[in-house]
N, C-alpha and C positions, 0 to 999 in steps of 0.2 A: 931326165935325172936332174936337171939343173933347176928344172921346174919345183922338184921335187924338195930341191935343196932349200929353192927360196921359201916356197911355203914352211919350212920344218925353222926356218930362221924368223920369220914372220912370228909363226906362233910360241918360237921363243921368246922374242921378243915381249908378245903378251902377254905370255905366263909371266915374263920376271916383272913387268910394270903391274900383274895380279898383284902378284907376290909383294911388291916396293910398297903396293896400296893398304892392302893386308898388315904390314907390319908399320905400317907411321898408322895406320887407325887403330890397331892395340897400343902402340908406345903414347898415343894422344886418349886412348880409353884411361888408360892405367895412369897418365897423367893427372887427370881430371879425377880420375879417384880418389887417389892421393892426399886433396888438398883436404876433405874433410875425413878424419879419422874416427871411428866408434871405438870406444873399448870398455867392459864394465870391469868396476873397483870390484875387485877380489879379496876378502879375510884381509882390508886396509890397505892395500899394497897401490898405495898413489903413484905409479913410476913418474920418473922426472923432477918429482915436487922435493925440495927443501925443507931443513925445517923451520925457517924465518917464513916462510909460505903457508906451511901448513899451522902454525899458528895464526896467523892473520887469518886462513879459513876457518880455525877455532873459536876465533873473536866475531868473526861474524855470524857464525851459528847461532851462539850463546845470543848474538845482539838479539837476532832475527827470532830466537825461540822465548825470550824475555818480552817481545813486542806481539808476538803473537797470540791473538784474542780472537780467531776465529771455531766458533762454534761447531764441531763436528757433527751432530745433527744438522747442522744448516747446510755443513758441506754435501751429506750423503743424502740429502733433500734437491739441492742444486744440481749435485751430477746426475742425479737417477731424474730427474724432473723435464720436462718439454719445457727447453728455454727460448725465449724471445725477445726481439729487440722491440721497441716501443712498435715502432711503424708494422712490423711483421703480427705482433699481438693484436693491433687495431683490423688488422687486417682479416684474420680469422675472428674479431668482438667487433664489430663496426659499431655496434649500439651501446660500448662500455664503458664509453667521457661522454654518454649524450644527455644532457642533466636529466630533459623532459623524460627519459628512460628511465631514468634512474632516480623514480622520486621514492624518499623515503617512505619507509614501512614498517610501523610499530611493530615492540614487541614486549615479552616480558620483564617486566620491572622499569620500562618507562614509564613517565609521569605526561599527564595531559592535561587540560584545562578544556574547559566546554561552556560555550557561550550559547543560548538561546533567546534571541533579539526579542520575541514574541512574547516570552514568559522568564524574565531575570530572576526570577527565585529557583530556575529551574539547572540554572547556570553551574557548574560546580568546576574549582579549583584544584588541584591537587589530586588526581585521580590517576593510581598508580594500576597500571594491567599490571595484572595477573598473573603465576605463573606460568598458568594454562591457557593465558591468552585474552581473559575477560576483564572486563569493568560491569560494575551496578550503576544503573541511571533510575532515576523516578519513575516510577508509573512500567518502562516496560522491562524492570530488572536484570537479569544480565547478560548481556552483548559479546561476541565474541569480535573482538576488534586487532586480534595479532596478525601479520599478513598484511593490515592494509593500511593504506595512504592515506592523510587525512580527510583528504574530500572524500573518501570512499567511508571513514567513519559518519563523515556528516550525513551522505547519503541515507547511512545504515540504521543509524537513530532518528535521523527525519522521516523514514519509511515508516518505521516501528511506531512509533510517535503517530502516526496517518493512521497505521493500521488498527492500531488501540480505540479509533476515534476519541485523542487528545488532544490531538494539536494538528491542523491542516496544512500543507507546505511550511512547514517550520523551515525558518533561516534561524541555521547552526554554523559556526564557525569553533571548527579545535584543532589545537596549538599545544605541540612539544614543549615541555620546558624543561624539562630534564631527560637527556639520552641518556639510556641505561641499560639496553638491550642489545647492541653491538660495541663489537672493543675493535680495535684495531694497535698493532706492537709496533715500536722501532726501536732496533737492538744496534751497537757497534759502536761507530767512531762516531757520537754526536754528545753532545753538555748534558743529556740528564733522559737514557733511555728508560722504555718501560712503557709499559700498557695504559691505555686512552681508551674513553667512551668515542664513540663515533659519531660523530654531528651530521646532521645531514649536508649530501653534498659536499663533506671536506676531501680536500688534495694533497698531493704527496709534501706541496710546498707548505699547507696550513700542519699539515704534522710538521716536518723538519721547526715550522717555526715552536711549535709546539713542545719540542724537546731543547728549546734553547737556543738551536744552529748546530751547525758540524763541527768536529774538532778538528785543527788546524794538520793534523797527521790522516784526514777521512781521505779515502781515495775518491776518484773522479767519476767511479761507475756505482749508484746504487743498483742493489737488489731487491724486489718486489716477491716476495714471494706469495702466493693467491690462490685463495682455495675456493674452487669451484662448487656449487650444489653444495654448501656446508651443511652437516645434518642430517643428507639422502645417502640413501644407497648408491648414487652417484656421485657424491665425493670424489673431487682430486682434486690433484696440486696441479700450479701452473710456476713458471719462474719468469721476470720481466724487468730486462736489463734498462736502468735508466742513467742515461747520459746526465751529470749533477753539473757539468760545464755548463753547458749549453742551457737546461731548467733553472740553475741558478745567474747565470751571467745574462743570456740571452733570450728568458722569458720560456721559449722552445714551450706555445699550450699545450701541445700535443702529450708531451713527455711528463706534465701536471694531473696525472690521471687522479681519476677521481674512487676514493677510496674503498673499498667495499669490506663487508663482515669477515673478521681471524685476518684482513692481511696483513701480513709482517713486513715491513719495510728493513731491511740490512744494509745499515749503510762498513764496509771493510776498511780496515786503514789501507793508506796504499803501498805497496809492495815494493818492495827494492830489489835490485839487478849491485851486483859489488866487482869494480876490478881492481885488484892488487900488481904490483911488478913495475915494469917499464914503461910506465906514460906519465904523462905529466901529472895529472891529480887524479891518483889512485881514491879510491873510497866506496861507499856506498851511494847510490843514483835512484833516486824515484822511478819506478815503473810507471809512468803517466799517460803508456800508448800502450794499445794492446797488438802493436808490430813494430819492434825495436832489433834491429839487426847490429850484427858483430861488429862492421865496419860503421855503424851509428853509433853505438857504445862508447866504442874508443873513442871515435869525434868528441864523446861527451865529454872524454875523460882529457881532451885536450893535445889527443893521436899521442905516436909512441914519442920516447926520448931515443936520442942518438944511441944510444945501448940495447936498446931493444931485439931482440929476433922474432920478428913480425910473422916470419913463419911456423914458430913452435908456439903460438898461440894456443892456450888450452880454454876448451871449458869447464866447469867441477859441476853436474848438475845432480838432483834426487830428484826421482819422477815416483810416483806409486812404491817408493819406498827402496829402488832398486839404484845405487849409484853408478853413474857415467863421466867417463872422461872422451870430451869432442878437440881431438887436435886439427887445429886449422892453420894451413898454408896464406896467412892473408896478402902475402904479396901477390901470389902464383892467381887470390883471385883478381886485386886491383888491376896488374901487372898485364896480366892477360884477359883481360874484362870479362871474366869471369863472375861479374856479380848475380847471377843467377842463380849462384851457388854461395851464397852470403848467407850463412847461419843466423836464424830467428832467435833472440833470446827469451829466457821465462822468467818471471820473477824467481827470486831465491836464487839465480846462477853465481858462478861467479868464475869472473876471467882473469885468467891468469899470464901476463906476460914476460916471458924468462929474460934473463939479459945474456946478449951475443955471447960468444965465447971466444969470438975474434974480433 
């Protein structure tokens, strides 16, 4: 019996330290929950906001919708499209910055020049293909020369030339003088956007230079957008994120790619993140990283002022058209190192910090 007793005290015992474990891991679940809050704005109803607040969210709309010059084709181009970073693109195109790959290839409405060492009268200036692809040459009339490289024209008229019995190993040399047959665009934040013939071998730096330079509001990441197979039944888009820091400051060849036929270079202004309330310098903040979190924000903003309530932190955000309010606890996460749980922010956000009420 006594035996009986102690075992029954025993596994009391463990049940109540289940039990003790049990409820400090929900009171520490529900903790942790806590610190960040979802909630969606319903028929306007901001709970908690003012109306000194909710002006200032008004004012930066209005800012943010006045400064706004992005192109909704380019957007539903961007999201629906296989994006890449430079490195990752090279990687699936290893042959796509390789010059010798990538040598020029006439087409309709370029102009050429033709030199024939052997016979200079035979030489002509100013010879525009076709639209269908052709130039007229003496003696073996018309050539179809779209598709190729110019050694491969030389080739094709020195052959012709042989096979006519006119002229025996003719040395030809021809030479592009006017691109006419590819364009290439760059649209956004740059001095003087708009479509360009395409030279051979030019790069993303001979455009930017080519449009002036960037405007002093261009954000940090250009866009590439690149269309594949132009022409074929195989057509498609490709999109190809380039680093403008790093191409513009630090050379970066890699990220200097070399240009090919329809691509659109977009260069976006850059985007801003805005916090209003209790910190030291509320305002609007460049988006300049593409991972800027809550407890960085603030730092930017110069952390809170003595008045603050650091834990009713809100965020105001629009995603896909649907509005969010994100309440954050940021003490509960510094306080408890909790930074794993530090909210991302997105351009357009905007933080909101209330003042104490004690």
């Amino acid at each position: 019996m006594a035996f009986g007793n102690i075992v029954s005290a025993i596994l009391g015992k463990a049940a109540a330290i289940l039990l003790l474990i049990l409820l400090l891991s929900i009171f520490s679940c529900t903790g942790k929950d806590n610190i960040v809050r979802i909630t969606t704005v319903k028929n306007g109803n901001y709970s908690g906001l003012g109306e000194s607040e909710m002006a200032r969210i008004s004012e930066f709309r209005a800012s943010n919708a006045n400064n706004l010059q992005k192109d909704i084709g380019l957007e539903t181009v961007i999201q629906g499209t296989p994006n890449y970073t430079v490195s990752e693109y090279l990687a699936h195109y290893p042959e796509s910055n390789n010059p010798n790959a990538l040598e020029y290839r006439v087409g309709a409405n370029d102009i050429i020049e033709i030199v024939v060492y052997e016979e200079p009268d035979l030489s002509r200036q100013n010879v525009r293909i076709s639209t269908d692809g052709f130039i007229s040459f003496p003696f073996i009339g018309r050539v179809k020369v779209a598709g190729l490289t110019v050694s491969e024209i030389n080739q094709r008229i020195a052959s012709a030339l042989a096979t006519g019995n006119f002229i025996y190993d003719a040395h030809i040399s021809v030479t592009v003088t006017e691109f006419l047959s590819k364009t290439f665009m760059i649209l956004g934040s740059v001095k003087n956007p708009g479509s360009f013939p395409l030279h051979s071998q030019e790069r993303v730096l001979d455009a930017i230079s080519k449009v002036g330079g960037l405007d002093d509001d261009a954000s940090k990441q250009g866009i590439l957008i690149r269309t594949l197979h132009p022409n074929t039944h195989e057509e498609s888009k490709l999109v190809i994120w380039i680093d403008l820091i790093k191409l513009l400051n630090e050379g970066a060849p890699k990220s200097n790619l070399i240009l090919n036929d329809k691509d659109l270079l977009y260069i976006p202004k850059i985007e801003h993140f805005y916090i209003i309330g209790q910190v030291q310098s509320p305002g609007s903040y460049p988006y300049t990283s593409k991972e800027i979190t809550l407890i960085e924000a603030i730092s930017m903003a110069g952390s809170f002022t003595p008045l603050a309530a650091p834990d009713k932190t809100r965020i105001l955000r629009v995603e896909n058209g649907v509005e969010t309010i994100i309440e954050v606890k940021v003490n509960a996460i510094t306080d408890a190192g909790e930074i794993g749980r530090d909210v991302m922010i997105k351009p357009g956000d905007i933080i909101i910090v209330p003042e104490s009420l004690f």
